[in-house]
Rosetta silent file (secondary structure, phi, psi, omega in degrees, C-alpha in Angstrom):
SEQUENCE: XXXXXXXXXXXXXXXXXXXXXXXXXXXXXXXXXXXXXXXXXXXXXXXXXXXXXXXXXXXXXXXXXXXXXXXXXXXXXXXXXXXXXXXXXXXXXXXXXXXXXXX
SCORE:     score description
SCORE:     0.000 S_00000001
   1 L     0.000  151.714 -152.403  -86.883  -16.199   -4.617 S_00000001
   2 L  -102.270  159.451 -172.432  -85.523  -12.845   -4.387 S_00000001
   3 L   -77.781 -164.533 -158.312  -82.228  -12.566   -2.067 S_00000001
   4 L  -106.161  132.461  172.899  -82.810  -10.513    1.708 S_00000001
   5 L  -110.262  142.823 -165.683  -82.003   -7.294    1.358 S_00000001
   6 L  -111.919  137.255  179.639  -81.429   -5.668    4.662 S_00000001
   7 L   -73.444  149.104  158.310  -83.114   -1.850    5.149 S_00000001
   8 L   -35.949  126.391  157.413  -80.739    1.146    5.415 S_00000001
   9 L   -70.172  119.065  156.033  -80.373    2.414    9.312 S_00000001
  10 L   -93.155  127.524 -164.430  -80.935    6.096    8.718 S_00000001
  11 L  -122.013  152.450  164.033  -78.485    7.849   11.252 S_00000001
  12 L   -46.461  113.685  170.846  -78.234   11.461   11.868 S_00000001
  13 L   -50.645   97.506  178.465  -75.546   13.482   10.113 S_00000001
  14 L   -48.550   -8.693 -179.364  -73.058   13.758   12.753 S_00000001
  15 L  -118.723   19.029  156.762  -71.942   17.609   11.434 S_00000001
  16 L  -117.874   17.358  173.790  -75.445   18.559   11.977 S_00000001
  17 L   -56.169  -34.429    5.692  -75.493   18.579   15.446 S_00000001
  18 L    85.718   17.165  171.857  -75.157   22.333   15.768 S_00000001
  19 L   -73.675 -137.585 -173.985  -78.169   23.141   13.705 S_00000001
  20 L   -67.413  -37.473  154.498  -80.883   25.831   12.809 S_00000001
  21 L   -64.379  -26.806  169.368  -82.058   25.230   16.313 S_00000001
  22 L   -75.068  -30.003  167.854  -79.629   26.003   18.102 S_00000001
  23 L   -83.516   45.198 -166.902  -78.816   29.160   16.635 S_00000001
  24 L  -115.842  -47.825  177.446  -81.991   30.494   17.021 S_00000001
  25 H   -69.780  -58.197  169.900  -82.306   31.461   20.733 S_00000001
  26 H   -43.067  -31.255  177.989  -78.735   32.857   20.375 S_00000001
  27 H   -68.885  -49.988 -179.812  -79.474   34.913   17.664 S_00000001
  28 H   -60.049  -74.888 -136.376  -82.636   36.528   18.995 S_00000001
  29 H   -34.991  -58.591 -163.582  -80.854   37.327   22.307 S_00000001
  30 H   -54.190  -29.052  131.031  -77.858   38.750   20.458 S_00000001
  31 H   -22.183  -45.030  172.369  -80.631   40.609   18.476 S_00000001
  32 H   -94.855  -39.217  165.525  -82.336   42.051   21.213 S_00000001
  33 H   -38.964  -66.065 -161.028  -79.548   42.908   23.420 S_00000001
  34 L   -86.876  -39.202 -168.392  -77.112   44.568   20.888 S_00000001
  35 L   -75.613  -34.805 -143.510  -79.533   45.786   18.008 S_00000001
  36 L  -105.403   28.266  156.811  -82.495   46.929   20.195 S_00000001
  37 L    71.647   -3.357 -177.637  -80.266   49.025   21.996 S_00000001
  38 L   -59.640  -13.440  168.906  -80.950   47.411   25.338 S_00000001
  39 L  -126.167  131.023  128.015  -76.232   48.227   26.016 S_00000001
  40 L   -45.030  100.092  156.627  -74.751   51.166   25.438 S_00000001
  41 L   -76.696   -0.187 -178.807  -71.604   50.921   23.899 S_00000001
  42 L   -78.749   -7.334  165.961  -70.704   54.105   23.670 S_00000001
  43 L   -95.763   -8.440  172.082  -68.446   54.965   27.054 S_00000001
  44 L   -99.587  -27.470  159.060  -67.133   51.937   26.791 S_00000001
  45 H   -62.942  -15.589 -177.525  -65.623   52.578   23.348 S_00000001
  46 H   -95.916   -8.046  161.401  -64.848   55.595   23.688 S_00000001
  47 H   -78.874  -33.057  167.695  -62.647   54.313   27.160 S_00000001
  48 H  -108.189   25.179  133.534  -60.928   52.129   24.919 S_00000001
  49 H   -41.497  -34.012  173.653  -60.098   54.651   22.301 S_00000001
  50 H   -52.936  -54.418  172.511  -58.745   56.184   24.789 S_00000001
  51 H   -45.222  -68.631 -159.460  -56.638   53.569   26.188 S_00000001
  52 H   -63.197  -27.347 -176.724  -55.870   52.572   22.605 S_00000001
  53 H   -87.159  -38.459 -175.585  -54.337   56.126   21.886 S_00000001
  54 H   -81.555   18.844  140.194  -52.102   56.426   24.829 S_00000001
  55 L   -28.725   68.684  176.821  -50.493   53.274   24.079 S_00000001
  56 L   -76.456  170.540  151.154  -47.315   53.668   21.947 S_00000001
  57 L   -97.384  136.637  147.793  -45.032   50.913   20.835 S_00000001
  58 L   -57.119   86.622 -145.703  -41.941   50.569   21.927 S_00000001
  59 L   -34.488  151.898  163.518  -39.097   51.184   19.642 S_00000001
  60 L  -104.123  123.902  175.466  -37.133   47.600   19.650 S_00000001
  61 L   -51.820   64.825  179.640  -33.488   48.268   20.917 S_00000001
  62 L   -22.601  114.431  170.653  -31.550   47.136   18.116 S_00000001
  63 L  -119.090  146.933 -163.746  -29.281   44.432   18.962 S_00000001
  64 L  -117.943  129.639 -179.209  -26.291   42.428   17.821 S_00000001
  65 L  -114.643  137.046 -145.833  -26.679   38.689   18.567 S_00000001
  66 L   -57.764  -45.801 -157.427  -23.949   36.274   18.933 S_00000001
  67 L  -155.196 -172.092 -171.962  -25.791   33.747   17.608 S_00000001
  68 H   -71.966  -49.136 -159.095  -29.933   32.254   16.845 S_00000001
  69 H   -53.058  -28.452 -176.957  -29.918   30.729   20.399 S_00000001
  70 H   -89.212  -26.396  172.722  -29.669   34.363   21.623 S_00000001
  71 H   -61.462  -73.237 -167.188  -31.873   35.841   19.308 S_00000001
  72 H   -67.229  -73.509 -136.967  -34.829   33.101   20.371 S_00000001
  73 L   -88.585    5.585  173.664  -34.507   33.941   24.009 S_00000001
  74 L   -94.884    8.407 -177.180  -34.929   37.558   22.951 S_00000001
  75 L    36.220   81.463  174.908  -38.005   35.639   21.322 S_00000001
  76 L  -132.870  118.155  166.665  -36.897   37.322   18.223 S_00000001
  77 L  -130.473  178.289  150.509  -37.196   35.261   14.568 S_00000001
  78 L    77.717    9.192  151.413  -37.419   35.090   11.208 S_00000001
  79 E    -4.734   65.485 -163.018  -34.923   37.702   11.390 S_00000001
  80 E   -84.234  165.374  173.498  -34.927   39.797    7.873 S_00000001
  81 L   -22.757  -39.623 -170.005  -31.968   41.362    5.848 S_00000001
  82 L   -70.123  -50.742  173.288  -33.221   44.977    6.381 S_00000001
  83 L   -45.535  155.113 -176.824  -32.722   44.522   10.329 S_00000001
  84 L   -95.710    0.674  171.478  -29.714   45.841   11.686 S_00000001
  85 L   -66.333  -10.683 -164.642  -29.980   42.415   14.097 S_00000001
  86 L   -70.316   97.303 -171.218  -29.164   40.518   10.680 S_00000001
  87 L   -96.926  113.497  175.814  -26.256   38.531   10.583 S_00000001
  88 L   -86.853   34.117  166.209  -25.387   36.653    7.667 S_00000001
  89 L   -92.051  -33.670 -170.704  -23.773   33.649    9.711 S_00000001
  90 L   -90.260   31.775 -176.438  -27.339   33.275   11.272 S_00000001
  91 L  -131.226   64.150 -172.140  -28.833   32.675    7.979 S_00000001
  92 L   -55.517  -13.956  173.243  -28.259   29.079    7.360 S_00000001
  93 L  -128.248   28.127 -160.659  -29.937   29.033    4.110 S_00000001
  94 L    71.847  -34.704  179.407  -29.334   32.403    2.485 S_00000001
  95 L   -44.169   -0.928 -178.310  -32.943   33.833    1.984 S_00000001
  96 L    78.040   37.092  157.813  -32.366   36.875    3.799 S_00000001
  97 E  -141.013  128.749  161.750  -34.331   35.702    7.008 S_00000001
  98 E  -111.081  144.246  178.864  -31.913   34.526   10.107 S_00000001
  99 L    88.625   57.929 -141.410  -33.016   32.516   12.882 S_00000001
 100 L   -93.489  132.627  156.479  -35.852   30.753   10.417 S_00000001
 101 L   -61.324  146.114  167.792  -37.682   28.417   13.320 S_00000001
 102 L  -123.808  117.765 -173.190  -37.376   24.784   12.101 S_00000001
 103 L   -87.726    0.000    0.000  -40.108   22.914   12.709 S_00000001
């Protein structure tokens, strides 16, 4: 007599939860909505072009800091050689970057 063999459970691939169905309804919308022209985007890009040009950066103040603890509340790291913030006492391992976060 042959031993019991017990049938496989077939279960659902848990990382297919998110399938073909689901994207389907999203897709059309996003389809009808953006491609078929149904928004204008054009006044609103061209408000934040706008936006986006008069925006400068600020120059960063060059500063000389006693030490890394002063640096990190100026939430400044990773400090490299080329800055004139560069100290090479704040460069504990030589590599040219002072105030390396250690994680």
């Amino acid at each position: 007599m042959a031993p019991y063999v017990r049938p496989m459970k077939l279960e659902p691939d848990p990382r297919a939860r998110f399938g073909l169905r689901k994207l389907i309804l999203p897709a059309a919308v996003f389809a009808v909505v953006f491609a078929g022209g149904l928004v204008d985007w054009t006044e609103p890009l061209a408000k934040a072009h706008a936006i986006y040009n008069e925006v400068k950066p600020v120059p960063r103040v060059d500063r000389q800091y006693a030490n890394c603890a002063a640096a990190r509340a100026d939430r400044r790291f990773n400090i490299p050689r080329s800055d004139p913030s560069y100290r090479s006492r704040m460069d504990s391992d030589g590599d040219g970057l002072a105030c390396e976060p250690h994680w």
